[in-house]
C-alpha positions as CSV (number, residue, x, y, z in Angstrom):
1,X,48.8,-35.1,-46.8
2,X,47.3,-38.6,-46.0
3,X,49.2,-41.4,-48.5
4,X,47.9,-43.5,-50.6
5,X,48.5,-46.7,-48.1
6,X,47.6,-44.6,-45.0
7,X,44.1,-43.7,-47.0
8,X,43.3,-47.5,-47.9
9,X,44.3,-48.0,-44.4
10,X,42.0,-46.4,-42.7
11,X,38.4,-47.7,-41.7
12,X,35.2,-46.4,-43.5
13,X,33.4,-44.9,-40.7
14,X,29.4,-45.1,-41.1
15,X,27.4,-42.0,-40.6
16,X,25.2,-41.3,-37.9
17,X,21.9,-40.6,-38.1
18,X,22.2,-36.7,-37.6
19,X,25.0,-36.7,-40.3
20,X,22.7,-39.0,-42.9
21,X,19.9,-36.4,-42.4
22,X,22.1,-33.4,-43.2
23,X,24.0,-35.1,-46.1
24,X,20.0,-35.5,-47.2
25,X,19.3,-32.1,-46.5
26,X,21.8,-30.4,-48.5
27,X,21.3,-32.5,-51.6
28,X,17.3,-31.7,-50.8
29,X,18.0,-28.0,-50.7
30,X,20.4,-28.0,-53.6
31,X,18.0,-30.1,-55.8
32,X,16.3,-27.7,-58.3
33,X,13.5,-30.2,-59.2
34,X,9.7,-28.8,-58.6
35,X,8.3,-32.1,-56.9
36,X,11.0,-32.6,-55.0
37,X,8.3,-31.7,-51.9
38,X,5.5,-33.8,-53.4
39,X,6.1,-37.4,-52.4
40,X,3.4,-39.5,-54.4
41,X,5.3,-37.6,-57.3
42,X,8.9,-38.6,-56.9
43,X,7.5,-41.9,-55.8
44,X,5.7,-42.4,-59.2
45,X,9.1,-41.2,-60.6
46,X,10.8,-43.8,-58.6
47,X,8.8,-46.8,-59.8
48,X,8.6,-46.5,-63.3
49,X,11.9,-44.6,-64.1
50,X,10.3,-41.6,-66.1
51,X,8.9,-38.8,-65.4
52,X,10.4,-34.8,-64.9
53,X,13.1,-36.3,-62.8
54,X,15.6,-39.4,-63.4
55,X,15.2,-42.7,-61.4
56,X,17.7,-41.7,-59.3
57,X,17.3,-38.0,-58.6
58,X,13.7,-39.4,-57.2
59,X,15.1,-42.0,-55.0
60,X,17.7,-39.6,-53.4
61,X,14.5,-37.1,-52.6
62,X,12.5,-39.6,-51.7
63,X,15.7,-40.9,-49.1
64,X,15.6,-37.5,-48.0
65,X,12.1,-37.3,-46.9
66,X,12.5,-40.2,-44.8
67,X,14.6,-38.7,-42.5
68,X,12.4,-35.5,-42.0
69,X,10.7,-37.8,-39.0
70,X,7.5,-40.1,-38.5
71,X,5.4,-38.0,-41.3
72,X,8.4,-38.1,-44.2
73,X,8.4,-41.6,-43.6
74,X,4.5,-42.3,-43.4
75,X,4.4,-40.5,-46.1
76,X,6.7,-42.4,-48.3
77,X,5.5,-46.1,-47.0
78,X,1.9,-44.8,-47.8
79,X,3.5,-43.8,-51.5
80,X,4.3,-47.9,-52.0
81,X,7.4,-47.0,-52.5
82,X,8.7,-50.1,-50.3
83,X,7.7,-52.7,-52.7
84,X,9.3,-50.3,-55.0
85,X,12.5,-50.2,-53.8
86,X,12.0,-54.4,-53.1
87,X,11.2,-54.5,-57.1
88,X,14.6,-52.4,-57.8
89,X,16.9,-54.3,-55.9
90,X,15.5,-57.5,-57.6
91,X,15.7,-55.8,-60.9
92,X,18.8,-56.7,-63.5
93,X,18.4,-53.2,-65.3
94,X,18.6,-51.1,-62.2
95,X,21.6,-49.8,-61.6
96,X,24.5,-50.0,-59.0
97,X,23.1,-46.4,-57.7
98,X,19.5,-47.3,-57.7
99,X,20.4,-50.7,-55.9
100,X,22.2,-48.7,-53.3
101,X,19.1,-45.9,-53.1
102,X,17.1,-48.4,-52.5
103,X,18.3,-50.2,-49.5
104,X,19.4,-47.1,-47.9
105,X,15.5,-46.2,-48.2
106,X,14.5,-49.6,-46.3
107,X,16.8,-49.4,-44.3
108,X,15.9,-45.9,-43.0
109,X,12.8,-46.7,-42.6
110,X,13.6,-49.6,-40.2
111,X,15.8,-48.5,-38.2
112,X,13.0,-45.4,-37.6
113,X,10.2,-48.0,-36.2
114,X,9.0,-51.2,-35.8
115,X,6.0,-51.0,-38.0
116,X,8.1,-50.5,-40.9
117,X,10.2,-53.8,-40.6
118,X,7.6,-55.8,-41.0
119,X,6.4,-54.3,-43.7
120,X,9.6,-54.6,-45.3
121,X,10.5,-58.0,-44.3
122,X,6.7,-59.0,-45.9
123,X,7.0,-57.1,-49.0
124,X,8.0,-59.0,-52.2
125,X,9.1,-58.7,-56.0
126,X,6.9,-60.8,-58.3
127,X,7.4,-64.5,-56.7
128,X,10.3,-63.3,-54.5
129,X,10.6,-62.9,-51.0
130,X,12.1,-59.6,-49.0
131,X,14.8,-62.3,-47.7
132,X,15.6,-63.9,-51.0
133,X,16.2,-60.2,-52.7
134,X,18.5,-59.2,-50.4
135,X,20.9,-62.1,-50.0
136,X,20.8,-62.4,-53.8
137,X,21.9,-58.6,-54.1
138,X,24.6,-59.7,-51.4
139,X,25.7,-63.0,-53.7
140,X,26.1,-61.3,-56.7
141,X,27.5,-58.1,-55.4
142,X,25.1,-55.6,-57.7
143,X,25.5,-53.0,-54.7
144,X,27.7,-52.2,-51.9
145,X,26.6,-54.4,-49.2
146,X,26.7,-52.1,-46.5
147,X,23.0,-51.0,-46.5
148,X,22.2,-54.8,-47.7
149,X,23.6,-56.2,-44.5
150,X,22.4,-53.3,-42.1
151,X,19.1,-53.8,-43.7
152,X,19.1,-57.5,-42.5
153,X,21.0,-57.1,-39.2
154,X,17.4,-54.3,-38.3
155,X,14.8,-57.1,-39.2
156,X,16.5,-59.7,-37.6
157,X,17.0,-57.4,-33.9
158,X,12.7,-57.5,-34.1
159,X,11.5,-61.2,-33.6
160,X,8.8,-61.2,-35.5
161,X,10.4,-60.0,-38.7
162,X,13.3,-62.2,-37.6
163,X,11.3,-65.4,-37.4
164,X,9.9,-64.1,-41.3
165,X,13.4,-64.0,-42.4
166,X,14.4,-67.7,-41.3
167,X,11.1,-68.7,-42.6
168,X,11.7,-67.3,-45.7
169,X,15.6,-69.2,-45.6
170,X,13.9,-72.4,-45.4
171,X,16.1,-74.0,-43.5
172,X,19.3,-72.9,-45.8
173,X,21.0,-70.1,-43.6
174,X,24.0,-69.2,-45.9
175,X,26.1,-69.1,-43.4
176,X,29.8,-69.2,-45.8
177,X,28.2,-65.8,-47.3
178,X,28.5,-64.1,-43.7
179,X,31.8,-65.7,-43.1
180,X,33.0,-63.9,-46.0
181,X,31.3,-61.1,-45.4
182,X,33.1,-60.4,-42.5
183,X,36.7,-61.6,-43.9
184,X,36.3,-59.3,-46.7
185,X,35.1,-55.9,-44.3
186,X,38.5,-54.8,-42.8
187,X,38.6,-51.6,-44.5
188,X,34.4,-51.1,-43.8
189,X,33.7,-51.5,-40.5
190,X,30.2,-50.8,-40.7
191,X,29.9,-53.6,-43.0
192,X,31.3,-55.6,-39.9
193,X,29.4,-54.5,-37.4
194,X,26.0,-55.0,-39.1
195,X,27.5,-58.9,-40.0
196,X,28.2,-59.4,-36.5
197,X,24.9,-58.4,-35.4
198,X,22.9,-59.9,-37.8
199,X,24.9,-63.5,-37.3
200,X,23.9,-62.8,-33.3
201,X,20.4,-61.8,-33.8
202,X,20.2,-65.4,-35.5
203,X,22.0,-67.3,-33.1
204,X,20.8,-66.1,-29.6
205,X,19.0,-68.2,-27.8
206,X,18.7,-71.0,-30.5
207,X,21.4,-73.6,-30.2
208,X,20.4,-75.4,-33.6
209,X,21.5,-72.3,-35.5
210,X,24.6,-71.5,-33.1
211,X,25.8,-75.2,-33.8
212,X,25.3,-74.9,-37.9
213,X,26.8,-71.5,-38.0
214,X,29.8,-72.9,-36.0
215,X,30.5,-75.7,-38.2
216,X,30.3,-73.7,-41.0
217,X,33.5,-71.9,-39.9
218,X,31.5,-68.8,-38.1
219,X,33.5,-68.6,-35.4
220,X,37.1,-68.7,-36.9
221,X,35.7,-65.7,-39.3
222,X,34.6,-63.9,-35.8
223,X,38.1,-64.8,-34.3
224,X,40.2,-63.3,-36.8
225,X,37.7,-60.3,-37.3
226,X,38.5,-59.2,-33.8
227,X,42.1,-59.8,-33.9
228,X,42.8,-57.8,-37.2
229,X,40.0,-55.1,-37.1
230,X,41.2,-51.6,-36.7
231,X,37.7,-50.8,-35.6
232,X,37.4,-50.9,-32.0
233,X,33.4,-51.0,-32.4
234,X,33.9,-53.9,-35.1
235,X,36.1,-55.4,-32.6
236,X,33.2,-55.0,-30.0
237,X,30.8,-56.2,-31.8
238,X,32.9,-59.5,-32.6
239,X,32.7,-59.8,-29.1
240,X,29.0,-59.5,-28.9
241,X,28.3,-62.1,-31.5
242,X,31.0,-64.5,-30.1
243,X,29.6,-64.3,-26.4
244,X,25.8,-65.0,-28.1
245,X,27.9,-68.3,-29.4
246,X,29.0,-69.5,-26.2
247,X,25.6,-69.0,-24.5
248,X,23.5,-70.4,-26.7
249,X,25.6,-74.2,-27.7
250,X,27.8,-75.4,-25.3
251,X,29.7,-76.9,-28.4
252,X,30.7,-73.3,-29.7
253,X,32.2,-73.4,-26.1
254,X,34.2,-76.3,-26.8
255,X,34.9,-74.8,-30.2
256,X,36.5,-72.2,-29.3
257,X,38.8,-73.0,-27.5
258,X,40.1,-75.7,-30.4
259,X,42.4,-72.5,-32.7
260,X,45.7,-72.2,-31.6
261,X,46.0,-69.6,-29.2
262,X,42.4,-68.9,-29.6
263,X,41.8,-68.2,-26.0
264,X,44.7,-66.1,-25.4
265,X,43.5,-63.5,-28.4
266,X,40.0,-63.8,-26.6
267,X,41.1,-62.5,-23.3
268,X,43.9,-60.3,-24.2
269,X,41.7,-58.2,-26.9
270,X,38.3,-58.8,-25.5
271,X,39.0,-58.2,-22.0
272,X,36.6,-60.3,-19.5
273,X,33.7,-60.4,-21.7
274,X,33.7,-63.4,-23.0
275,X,36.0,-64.8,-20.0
276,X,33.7,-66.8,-17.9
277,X,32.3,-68.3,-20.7
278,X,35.8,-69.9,-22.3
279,X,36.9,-73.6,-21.7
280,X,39.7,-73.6,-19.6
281,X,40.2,-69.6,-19.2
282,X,41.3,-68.3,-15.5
283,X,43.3,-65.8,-16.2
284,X,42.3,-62.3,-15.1
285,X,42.3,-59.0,-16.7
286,X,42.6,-55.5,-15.5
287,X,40.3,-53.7,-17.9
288,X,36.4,-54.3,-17.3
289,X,35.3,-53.2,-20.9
290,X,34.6,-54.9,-24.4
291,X,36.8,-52.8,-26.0
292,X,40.7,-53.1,-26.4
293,X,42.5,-50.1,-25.3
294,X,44.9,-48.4,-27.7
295,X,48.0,-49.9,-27.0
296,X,46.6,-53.5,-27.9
297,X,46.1,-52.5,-31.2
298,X,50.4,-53.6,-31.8
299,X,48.8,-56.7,-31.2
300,X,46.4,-57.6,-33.5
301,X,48.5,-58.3,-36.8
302,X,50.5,-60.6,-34.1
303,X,47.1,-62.6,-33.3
304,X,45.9,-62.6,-36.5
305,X,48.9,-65.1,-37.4
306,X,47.8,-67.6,-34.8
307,X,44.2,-68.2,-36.6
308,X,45.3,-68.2,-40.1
């Protein structure tokens, strides 16, 4: 039996999409309610809170119908239940749960098509932007931020939704909130990965944003997420977001190479990907991939004490 230090140890690994639908699809099958099958029903249920099921008990149905395909989930963006779920996360009597419900329902839906992130990313509650709801939720920590941030990191991967999103920002990227974002997601790595990618869907290919988010200590968060993460995909993704850096501002170049031993941790953990693109790097390594083997795992603690 796992102790309790080897249980906190050990990374939260997100479900796929196969294993969401089935968790769905028990609770579905399991659920004695008699709408649970008629959408504009639970979504009514949803909305106002009453009804014959609780708040919740409709959200988790409704979340279930979203991953029966293209027709669960036409049918439950033709219910208005995005606005819905907009109005609960912005809502001070919702609940931790029905905070939670409700991203996951977004984010379902955007991750299934296109169409759907932009009506997400255009929906708002009362005077309140799509943008503004979630990074509130993610400021005052109402709900895990898991779905919060892997809600953001799918509108930002579309551009159009993307360019919505730093509309909506005016100008004011909170860039500090996704630096601690990422130092406080050691033990979630889905929580880092979807920071990482959401940070590089911002800063590719716009050097204005790459320099802002560099200077606001970006970089150093990336750093010493991919020399402590146990997550070899967090780790990767790190990568990712640190390479979209360097190719976008030549000053995160420069930047980079400013930590102590900042380089070094680059190369050994990171293999070549980010190689060419260092100040000053020549050195060659053996593996060709973006993930660190096993054995470099020893390590990370090690490197993590040269960026703090």
């Amino acid at each position: 039996m796992a102790t309790k230090q080897q249980a906190a140890a050990t990374p939260v690994k997100p479900l796929s999409i196969a294993e969401q639908a089935l968790q769905h699809s028990v609770y579905f099958d399991a659920s004695t309610c008699e709408i649970k099958g008629d959408v504009v029903q639970l979504a009514a249920a949803w909305r106002s809170g009453h009804g014959p099921v609780s708040k919740q008990e409709a959200g988790l149905l409704l979340w279930h119908h979203c991953h029966r395909g293209e027709d669960g989930q036409t049918e439950v963006a033709a219910a208005g239940v995005v606005n819905s779920c907009l109005a609960t996360l912005n809502s001070q009597d919702a609940t931790t749960a029905d905070k939670s419900i409700a991203a996951g329902i977004l984010l379902t839906l955007c991750q299934a098509d296109d169409k759907h992130k932009q009506a997400v990313v255009r929906a708002k509650a009362g005077p309140d932007s799509c943008c503004q709801v979630l990074h509130a939720c993610l400021a005052c920590r109402e709900c895990s931020p898991r779905h919060v941030v892997a809600l953001l990191a799918s509108l930002a991967s579309h551009p159009t939704s993307r360019a919505v999103l730093l509309k909506a920002l005016q100008g004011a990227v909170p860039w500090p909130m996704y630096c601690q974002l990422l130092a406080s997601s050691s033990k979630d790595h889905a929580t880092a990965i979807s920071t990482a990618d959401f940070v590089r869907s911002l800063v590719a290919g716009h050097e204005a944003l790459a320099v802002e988010a560099a200077a606001a200590g970006l970089l150093q968060a990336l750093l010493g997420c991919a020399a402590s993460h146990k997550s070899a995909a967090a780790v990767a993704a790190a990568a990712a977001c640190l390479q979209a850096f360097c190719e976008a501002s030549p000053d995160s170049r420069a930047k980079l190479g400013e930590g102590p031993g900042a380089i070094q941790i680059l190369v050994d953990l990171l293999g070549p990907l980010l190689q060419p693109l260092l100040p000053g790097s020549s050195r060659s390594t053996s593996t060709s991939s973006s993930h660190p083997h096993p054995q470099q795992q020893q390590r990370w603690q090690h490197s993590h004490s040269l960026l703090t």
